[in-house]
C-alpha positions as CSV (number, residue, x, y, z in Angstrom):
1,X,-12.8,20.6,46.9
2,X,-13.7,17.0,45.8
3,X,-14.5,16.2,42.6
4,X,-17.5,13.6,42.5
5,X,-16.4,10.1,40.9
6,X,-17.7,9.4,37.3
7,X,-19.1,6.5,36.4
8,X,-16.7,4.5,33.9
9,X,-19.9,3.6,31.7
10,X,-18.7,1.6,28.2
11,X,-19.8,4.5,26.4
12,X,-17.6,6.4,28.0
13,X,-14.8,3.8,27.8
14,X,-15.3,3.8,24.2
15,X,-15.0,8.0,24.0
16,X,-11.6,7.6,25.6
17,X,-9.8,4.7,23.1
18,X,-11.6,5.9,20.3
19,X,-10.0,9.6,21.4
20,X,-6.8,8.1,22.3
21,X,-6.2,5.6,19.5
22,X,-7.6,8.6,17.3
23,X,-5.1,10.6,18.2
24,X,-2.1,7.9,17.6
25,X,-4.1,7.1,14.2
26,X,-3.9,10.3,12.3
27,X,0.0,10.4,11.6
28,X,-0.3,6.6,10.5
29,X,-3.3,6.9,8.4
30,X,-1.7,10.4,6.6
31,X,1.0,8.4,5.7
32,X,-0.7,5.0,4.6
33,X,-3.0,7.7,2.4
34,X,-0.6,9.3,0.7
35,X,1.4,6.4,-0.1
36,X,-1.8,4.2,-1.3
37,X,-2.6,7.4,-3.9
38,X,0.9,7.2,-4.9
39,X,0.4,3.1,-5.5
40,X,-3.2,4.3,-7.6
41,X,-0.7,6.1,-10.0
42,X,1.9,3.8,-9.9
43,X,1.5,2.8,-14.2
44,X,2.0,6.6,-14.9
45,X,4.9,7.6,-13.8
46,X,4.1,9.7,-11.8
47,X,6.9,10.5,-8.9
48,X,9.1,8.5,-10.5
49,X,12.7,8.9,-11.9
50,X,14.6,7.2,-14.8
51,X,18.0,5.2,-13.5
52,X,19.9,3.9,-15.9
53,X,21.2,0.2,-15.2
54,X,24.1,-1.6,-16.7
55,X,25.1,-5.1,-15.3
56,X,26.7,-8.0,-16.7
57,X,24.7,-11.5,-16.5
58,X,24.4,-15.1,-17.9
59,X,24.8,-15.3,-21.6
60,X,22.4,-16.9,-24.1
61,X,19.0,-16.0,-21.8
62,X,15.8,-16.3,-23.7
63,X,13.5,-13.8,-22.9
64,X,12.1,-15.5,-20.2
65,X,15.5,-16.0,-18.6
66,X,15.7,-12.6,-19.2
67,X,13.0,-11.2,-17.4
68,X,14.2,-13.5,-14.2
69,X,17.8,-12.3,-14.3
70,X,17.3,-8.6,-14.6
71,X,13.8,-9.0,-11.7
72,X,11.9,-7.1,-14.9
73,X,8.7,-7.4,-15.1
74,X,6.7,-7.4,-18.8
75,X,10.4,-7.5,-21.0
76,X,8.8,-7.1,-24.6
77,X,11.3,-7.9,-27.2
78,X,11.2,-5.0,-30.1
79,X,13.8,-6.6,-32.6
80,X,16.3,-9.2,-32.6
81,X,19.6,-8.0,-34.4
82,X,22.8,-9.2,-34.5
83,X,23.0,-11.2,-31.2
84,X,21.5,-8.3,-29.3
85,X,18.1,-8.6,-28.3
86,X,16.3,-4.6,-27.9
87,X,13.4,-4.6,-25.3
88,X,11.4,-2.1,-23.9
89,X,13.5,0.5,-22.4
90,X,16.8,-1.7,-22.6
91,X,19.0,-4.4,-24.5
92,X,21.1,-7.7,-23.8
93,X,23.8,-8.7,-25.5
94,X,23.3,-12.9,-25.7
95,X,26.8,-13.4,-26.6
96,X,28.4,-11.3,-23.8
97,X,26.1,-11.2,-21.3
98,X,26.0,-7.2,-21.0
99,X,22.7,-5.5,-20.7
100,X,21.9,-1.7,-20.5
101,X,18.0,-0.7,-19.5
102,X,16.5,2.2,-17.9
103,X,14.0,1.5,-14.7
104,X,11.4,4.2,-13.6
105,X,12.0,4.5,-9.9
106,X,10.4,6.2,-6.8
107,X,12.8,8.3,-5.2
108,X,13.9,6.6,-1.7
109,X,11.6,8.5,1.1
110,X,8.5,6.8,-1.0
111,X,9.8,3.7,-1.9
112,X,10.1,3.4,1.9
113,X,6.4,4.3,2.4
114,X,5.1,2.1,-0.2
115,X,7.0,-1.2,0.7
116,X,4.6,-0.7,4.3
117,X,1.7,-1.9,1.8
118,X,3.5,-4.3,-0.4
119,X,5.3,-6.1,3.1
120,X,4.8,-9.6,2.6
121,X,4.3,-11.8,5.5
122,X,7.8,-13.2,5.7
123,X,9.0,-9.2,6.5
124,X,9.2,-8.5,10.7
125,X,7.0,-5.4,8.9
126,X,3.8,-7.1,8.3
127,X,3.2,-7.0,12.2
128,X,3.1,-3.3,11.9
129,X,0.6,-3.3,9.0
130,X,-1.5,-6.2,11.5
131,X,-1.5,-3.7,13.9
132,X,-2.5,-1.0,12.1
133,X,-5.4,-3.0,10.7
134,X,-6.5,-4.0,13.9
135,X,-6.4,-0.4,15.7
136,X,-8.4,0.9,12.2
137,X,-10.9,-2.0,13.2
138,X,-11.2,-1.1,16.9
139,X,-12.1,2.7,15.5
140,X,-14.9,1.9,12.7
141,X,-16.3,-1.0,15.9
142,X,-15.8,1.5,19.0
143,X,-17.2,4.4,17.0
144,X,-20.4,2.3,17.4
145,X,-20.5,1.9,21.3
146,X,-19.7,5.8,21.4
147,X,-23.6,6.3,21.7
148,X,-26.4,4.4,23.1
149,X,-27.8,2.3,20.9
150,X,-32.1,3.5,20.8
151,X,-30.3,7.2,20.3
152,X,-30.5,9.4,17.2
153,X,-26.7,9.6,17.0
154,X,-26.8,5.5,16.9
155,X,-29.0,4.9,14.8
156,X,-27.3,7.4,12.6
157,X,-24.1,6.0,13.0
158,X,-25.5,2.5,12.0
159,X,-26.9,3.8,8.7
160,X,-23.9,5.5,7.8
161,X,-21.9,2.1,8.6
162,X,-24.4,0.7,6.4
163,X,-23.6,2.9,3.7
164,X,-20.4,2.7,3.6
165,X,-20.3,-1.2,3.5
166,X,-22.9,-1.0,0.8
167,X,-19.8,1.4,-1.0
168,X,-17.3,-1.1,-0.8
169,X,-19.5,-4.1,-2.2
170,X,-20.6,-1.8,-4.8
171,X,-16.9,-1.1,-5.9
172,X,-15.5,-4.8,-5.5
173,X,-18.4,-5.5,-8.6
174,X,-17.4,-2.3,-10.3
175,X,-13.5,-2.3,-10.3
């Protein structure tokens, strides 16, 4: 028994990728989700683990120097005593060089995750995170041919779409 050909309309096209790409999408996007909400939280703590550091640099470093030698971030200085300057969640010896802090760290699996946002364009990674863009793109757009425009189900779609770009100029004012 034959089975009659069917037309390849776009609409249909579009059903297929979208399906396809879909389908290759969801394991991506679960990871990419989690990992942003992790990022949200990333000034509480939360995940993260203490690791206690002790390394032996330049002597004599202001502050400054400081926060460049130990790739610290926001070093305040509590008290200065007796040739050892005490900062938040460490301290540096200036006449031996020593210096002792505690960093809050995510624990490996996650640092991994989070460096796919935070690849800078230097990395061989940020292709991934181009392609990713691009295929999340090709969904919202394809998502649109899926229907005919005139159609309830278009015109739905397109004042959805609406909405949602109303949403995001309505939280780049807010945030």
């Amino acid at each position: 028994m034959n089975k009659p050909t069917e037309k390849r309309t776009l609409t249909r096209t579009m059903r297929s990728l979208h399906r396809d790409i879909g389908f290759l999408m969801i394991g991506l996007t679960l990871m990419y989700c989690l990992s942003g909400i992790v990022l949200i939280y990333r000034d509480s703590g939360f995940l993260k683990f203490e690791n206690h550091v002790e390394t032996d640099i330049d002597r004599g470093l202001t502050s400054k120097e400081l926060e460049a030698a130990l790739h610290l971030r926001r070093i305040t200085v509590e008290r200065l005593e007796a040739g050892v300057i005490h900062f938040n969640n460490g301290e540096y010896n200036v006449l031996t060089g020593h210096a002792s802090y505690t960093l809050q760290e995510y624990p490996w699996l996650v640092r991994k995750f989070n460096a796919l946002h935070l690849s800078p364009s230097s990395s061989a990674m940020h292709y991934f995170g181009i392609a990713y863009g691009l295929l999340l793109i090709f969904l919202a757009l394809s998502s649109l041919l899926m229907y005919k425009p005139g159609t309830k189900s278009f015109r739905r779609g397109i004042t959805l779409s609406s909405a949602g770009v109303a949403m995001a100029v309505m939280l780049m004012f807010i945030g």
